[in-house]
NUPA-439075 format. One record per residue: y negated, x negated, z of N, C-alpha, C in turn; residue in one letter. Coordinates in Angstrom, 3 decimals, m for minus. Layout:
+----------+----------+----------+----------+----------+----------+----------+----------+----------+------+
:      n_Y :      n_X :      n_Z :     ca_Y :     ca_X :     ca_Z :      c_Y :      c_X :      c_Z : code :
+----------+----------+----------+----------+----------+----------+----------+----------+----------+------+
:        Y :        X :        Z :        Y :        X :        Z :        Y :        X :        Z :    A :
...
+----------+----------+----------+----------+----------+----------+----------+----------+----------+------+
This chain:
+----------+----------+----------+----------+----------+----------+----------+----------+----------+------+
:      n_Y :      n_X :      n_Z :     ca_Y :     ca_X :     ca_Z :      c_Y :      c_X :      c_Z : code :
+----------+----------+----------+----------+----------+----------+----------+----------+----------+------+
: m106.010 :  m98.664 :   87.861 : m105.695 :  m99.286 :   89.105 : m104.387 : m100.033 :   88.920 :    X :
: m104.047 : m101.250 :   89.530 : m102.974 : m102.335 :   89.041 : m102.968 : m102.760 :   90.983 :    X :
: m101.511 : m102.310 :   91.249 : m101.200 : m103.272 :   92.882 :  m99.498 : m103.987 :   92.006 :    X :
:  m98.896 : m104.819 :   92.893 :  m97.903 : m105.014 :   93.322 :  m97.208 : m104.259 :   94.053 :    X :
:  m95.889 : m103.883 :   94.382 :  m95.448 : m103.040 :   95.153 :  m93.669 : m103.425 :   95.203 :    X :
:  m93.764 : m104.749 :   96.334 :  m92.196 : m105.015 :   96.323 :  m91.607 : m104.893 :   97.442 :    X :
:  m90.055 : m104.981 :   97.651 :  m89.250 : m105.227 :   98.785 :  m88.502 : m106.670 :   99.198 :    X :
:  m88.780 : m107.259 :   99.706 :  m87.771 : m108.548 :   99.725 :  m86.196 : m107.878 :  100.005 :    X :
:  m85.922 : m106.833 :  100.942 :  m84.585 : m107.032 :  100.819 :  m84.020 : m105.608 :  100.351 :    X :
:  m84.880 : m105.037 :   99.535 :  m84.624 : m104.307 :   98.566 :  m84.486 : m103.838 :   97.411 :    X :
:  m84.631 : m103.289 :   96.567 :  m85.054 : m102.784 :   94.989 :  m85.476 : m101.627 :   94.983 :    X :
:  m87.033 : m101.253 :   94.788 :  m87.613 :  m99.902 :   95.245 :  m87.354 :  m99.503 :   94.403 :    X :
:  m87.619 :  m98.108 :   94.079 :  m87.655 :  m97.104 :   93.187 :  m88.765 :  m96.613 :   92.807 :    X :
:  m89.341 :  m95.921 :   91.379 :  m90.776 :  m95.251 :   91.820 :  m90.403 :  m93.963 :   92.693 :    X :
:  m89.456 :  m93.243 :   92.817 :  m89.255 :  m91.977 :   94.153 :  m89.480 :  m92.908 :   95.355 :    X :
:  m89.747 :  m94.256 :   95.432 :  m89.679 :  m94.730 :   96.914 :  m90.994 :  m94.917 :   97.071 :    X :
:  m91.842 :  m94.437 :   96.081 :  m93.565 :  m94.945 :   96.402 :  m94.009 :  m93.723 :   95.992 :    X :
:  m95.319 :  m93.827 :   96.972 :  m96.200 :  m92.175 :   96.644 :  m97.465 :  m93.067 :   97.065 :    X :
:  m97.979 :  m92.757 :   95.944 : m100.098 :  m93.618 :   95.253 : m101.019 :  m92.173 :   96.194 :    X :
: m102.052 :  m92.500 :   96.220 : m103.204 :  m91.271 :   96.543 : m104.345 :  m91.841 :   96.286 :    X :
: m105.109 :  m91.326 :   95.593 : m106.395 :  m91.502 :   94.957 : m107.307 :  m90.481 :   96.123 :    X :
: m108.047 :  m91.496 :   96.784 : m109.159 :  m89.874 :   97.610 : m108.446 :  m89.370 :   98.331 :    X :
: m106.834 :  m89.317 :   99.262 : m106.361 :  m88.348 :   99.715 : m105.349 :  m87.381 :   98.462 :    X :
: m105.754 :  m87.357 :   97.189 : m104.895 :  m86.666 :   96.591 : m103.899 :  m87.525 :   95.838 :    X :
: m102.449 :  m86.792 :   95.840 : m101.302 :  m87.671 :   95.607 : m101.524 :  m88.465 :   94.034 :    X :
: m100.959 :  m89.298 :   93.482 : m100.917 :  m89.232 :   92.176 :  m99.549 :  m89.174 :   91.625 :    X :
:  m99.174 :  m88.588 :   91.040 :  m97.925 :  m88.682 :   89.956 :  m97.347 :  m89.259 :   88.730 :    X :
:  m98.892 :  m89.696 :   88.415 :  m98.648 :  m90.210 :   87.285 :  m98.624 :  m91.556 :   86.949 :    X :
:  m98.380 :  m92.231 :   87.845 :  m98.477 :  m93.573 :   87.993 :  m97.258 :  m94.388 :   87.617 :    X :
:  m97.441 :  m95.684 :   86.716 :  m96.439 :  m96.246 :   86.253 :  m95.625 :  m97.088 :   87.063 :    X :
:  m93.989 :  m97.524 :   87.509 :  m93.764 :  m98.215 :   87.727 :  m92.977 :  m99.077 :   87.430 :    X :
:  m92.912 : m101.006 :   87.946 :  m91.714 : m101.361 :   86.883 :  m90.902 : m102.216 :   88.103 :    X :
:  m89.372 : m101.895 :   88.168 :  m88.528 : m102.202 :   88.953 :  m88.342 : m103.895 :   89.271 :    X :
:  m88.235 : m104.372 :   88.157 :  m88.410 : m105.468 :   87.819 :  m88.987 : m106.647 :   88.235 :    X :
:  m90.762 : m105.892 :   87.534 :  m92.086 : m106.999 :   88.607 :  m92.547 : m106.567 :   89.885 :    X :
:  m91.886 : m105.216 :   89.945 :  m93.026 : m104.282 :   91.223 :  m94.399 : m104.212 :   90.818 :    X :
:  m94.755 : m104.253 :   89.316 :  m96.214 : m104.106 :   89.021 :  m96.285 : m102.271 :   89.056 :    X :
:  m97.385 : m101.863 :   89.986 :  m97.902 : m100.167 :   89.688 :  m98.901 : m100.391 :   88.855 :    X :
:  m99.355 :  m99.040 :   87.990 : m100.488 :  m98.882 :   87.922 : m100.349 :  m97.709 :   87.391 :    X :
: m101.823 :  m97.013 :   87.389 : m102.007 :  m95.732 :   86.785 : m103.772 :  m95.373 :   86.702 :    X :
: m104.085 :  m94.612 :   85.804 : m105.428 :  m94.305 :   84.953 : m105.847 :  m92.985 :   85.548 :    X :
: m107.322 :  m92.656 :   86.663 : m107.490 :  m91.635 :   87.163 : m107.833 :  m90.780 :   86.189 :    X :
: m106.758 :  m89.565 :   86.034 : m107.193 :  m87.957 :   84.964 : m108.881 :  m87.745 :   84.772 :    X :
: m109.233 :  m87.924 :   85.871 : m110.651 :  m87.982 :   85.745 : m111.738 :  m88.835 :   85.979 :    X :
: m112.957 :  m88.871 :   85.498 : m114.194 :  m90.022 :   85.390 : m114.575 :  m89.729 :   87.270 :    X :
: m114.180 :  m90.841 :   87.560 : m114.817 :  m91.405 :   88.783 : m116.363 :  m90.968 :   89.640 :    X :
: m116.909 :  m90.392 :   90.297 : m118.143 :  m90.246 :   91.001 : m118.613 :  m91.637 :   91.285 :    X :
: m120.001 :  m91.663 :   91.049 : m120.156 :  m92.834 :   91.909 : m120.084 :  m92.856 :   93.701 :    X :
: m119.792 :  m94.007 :   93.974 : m119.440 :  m94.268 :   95.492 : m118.145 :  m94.565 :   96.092 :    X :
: m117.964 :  m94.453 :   97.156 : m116.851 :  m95.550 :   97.558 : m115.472 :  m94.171 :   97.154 :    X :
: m114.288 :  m95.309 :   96.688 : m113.123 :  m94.116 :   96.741 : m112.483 :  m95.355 :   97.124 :    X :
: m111.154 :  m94.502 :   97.618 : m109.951 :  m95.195 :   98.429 : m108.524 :  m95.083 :   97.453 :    X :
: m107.699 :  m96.212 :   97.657 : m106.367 :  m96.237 :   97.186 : m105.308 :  m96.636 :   97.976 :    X :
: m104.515 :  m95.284 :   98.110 : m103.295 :  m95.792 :   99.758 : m102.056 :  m95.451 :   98.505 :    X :
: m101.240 :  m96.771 :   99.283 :  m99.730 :  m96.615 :   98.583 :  m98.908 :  m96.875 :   99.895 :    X :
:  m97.692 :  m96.286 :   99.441 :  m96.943 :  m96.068 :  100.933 :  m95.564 :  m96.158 :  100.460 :    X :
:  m94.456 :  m97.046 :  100.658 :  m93.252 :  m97.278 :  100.152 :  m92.470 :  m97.047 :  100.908 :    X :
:  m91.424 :  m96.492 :  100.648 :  m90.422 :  m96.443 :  101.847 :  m88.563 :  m96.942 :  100.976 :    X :
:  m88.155 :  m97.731 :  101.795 :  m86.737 :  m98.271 :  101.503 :  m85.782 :  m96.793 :  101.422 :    X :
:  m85.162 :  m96.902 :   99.972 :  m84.338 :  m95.573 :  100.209 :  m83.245 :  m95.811 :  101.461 :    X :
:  m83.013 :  m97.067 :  101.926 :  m81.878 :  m97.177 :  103.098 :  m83.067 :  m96.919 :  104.363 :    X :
:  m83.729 :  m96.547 :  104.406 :  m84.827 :  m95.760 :  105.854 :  m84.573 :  m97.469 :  105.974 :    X :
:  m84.814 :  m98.625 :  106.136 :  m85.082 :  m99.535 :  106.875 :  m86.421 : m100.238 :  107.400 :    X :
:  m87.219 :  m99.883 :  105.572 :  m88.555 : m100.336 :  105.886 :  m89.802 :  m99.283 :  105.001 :    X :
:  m90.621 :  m99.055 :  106.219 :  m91.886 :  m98.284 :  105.499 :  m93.380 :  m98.957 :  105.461 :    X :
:  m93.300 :  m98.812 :  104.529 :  m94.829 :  m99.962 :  104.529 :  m95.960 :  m98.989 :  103.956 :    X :
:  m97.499 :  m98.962 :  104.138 :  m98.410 :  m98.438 :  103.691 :  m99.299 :  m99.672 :  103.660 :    X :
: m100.282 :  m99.253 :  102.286 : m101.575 : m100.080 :  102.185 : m102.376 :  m99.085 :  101.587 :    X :
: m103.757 :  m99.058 :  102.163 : m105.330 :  m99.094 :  101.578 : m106.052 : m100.219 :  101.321 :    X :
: m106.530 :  m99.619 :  100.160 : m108.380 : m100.373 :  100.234 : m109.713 :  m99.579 :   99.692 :    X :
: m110.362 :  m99.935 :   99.707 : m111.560 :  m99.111 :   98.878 : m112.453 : m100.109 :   98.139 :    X :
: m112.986 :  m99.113 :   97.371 : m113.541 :  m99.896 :   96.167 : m114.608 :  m99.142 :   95.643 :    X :
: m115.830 :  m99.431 :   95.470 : m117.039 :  m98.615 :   95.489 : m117.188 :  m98.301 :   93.594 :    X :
: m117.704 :  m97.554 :   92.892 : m118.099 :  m97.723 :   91.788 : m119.661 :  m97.225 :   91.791 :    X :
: m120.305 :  m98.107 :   90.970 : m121.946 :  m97.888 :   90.609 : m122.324 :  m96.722 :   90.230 :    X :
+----------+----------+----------+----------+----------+----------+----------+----------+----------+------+
């Protein structure tokens, strides 16, 4: 899985983002300060059918909290 994940009037941190695969958190997910490129490789082989990906950022100065989903089906 590959998002973007930036602040215009910030510089996030990866402690400022928490990924969830399905509802469960992920930890292991890469991040780079730099591009704001995430990504990370699910521990396990996928079911078929729809799964979900929510990322949720928050400004370490509490100013701004942002969340996104989407879903994405596999065959």
């Amino acid at each position: 899985m590959q998002a973007t994940v930036r602040d215009s009037a910030t510089t996030l941190s990866k402690s400022d983002i928490q990924v969830y695969l399905d509802g469960e958190e992920i930890r292991g997910f890469q991040y780079r300060r730099t591009t704001g490129s995430l990504s990370f490789t699910p521990r396990n082989k996928l079911s078929s059918g729809a799964h979900t990906v929510e990322i949720a950022a928050n400004a370490t100065d509490g100013s701004k909290n942002a969340r996104k989903s989407w879903t994405f089906v596999v065959p």
